[in-house]
Residue, then its C-alpha position, 0 to 999 in steps of 0.5 A: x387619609x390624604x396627606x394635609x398641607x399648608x399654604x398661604x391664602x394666594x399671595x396674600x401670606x398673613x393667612x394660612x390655610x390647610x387643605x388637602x388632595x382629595x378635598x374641595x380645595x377653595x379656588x379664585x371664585x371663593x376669593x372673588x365672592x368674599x372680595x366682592x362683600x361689602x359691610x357696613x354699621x348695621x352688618x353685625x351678624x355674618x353667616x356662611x352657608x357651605x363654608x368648606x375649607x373657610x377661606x372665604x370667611x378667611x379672608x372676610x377677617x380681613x374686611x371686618x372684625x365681627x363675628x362669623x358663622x361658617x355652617x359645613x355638612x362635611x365633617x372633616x372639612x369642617x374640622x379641617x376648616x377648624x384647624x386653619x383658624x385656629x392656625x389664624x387666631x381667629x378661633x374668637x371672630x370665627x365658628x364652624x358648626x358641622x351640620x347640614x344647611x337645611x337644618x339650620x332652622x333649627x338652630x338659629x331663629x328667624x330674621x338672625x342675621x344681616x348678610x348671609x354668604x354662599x358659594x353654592x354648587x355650580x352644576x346640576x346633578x345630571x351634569x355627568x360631565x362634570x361629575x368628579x368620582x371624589x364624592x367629596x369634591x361632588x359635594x362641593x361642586x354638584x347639588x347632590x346634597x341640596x341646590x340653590x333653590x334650597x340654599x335660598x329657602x334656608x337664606x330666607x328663613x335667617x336673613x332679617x328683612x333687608x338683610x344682604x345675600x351674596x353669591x357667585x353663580x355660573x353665568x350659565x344658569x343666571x335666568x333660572x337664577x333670577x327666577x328663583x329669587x323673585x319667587x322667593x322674595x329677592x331682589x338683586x341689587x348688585x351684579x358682576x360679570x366675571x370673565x376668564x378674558x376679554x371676548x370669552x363668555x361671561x364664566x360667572x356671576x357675583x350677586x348681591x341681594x336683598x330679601x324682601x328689598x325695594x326693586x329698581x335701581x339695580x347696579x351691573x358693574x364694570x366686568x371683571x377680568x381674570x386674564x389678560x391678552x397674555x395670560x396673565x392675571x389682571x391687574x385687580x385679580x392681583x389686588x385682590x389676592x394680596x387685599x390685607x397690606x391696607x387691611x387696617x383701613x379696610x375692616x369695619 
């Protein structure tokens, strides 16, 4: 078993999170997307469909203080998962359950929740360029064990009418995405380009949906940069790792 180590949750040190080598590690576009939820009064109940490490609901307990269900098929990075919440203290706000996204049916009933929260696997499973040999980090990056499209039938199912789906995607596949949505009964309401620095391609995409929401009026932000000319962070990459000095003002 590979060795397990701590570290702080990016700059931010007042959460610690456990991980180790040969496991999914969280990166920037898991903080990008749980920087990028928002909450409000009617966001009372809050699910994470592949939760991994859970640095994303992690770093939710910073934004609001109610519950959170974080669902993960990979059972020792469920536990894993575990550990670092409670290392938190947040074993009262968060709940890992160890079981796969497409039997989550059986476990909650229809129309369950208000937000629903994902950061699905990027690259298809004929992508071999991207294909790693940990079968564990295969998991978590390629949809060997089930694709968006699925992801978003399992949403469909627990999210209330109304309710908010967010997700961070490649840019890349943002046609198939959009597709896939409306078929399915969503409508963005919000987007984000990310890019690694200004005149490259866009490398991602944060999304916020509505199941069964009115079309129109669909937001596209300003984009998003993580680097600068001088590779450096951004001055709002570097916000949003160290979100939780002002977190008093920001739960909900």
């Amino acid at each position: 078993m590979s060795e397990i180590f701590i570290h702080d949750l990016m700059a931010y040190d007042g959460l610690k999170i456990l991980q180790r080598k040969d496991k999914f590690r969280f990166s920037l576009d898991s903080l990008l997307l749980a920087d990028f939820v928002n909450f409000n009064l009617k966001s009372q109940k809050i699910i994470e469909l592949g939760s991994g490490s859970g640095a994303i609901l992690l770093y939710l307990s910073l934004k609001t203080d109610k519950k959170m269900i974080g669902i993960e098929i990979q059972r020792d990075v469920a536990n894993l998962s575990i550990e670092s919440i409670k290392c938190n203290k947040l074993d009262n706000q968060i709940e890992i359950i160890n079981e796969d996204i497409k039997n989550i049916h059986d476990i909650f009933n229809p129309s369950s929740f208000d937000i629903v929260i994902s950061n699905p696997p990027f690259f298809k499973n004929n992508d071999e360029k991207m294909m790693n040999e940990n079968l564990s980090l295969s998991l978590s990056r390629h949809e060997l064990s089930i694709n968006f499209h699925e992801i978003l039938i399992q949403t469909k199912r627990i999210l209330k009418t109304g309710g908010s789906f967010y997700f961070v995607h490649r840019a890349s596949r943002l046609e198939e995405i959009i597709m896939e949505m409306r078929d399915l009964g969503f409508v963005i309401k919000r987007i984000r380009f990310v890019y690694t620095k200004p005149k490259n391609d866009a490398l991602m995409i944060l999304v916020e949906s509505r199941f069964n929401g009115k079309t129109g009026n669909m937001i596209i932000e300003e984009p998003l940069y993580v680097y600068n000319h001088d590779n450096q962070y951004t001055s709002e990459i570097k916000s949003i790792f160290h979100l939780g000095e002002n977190q008093n003002d920001k739960k909900s």
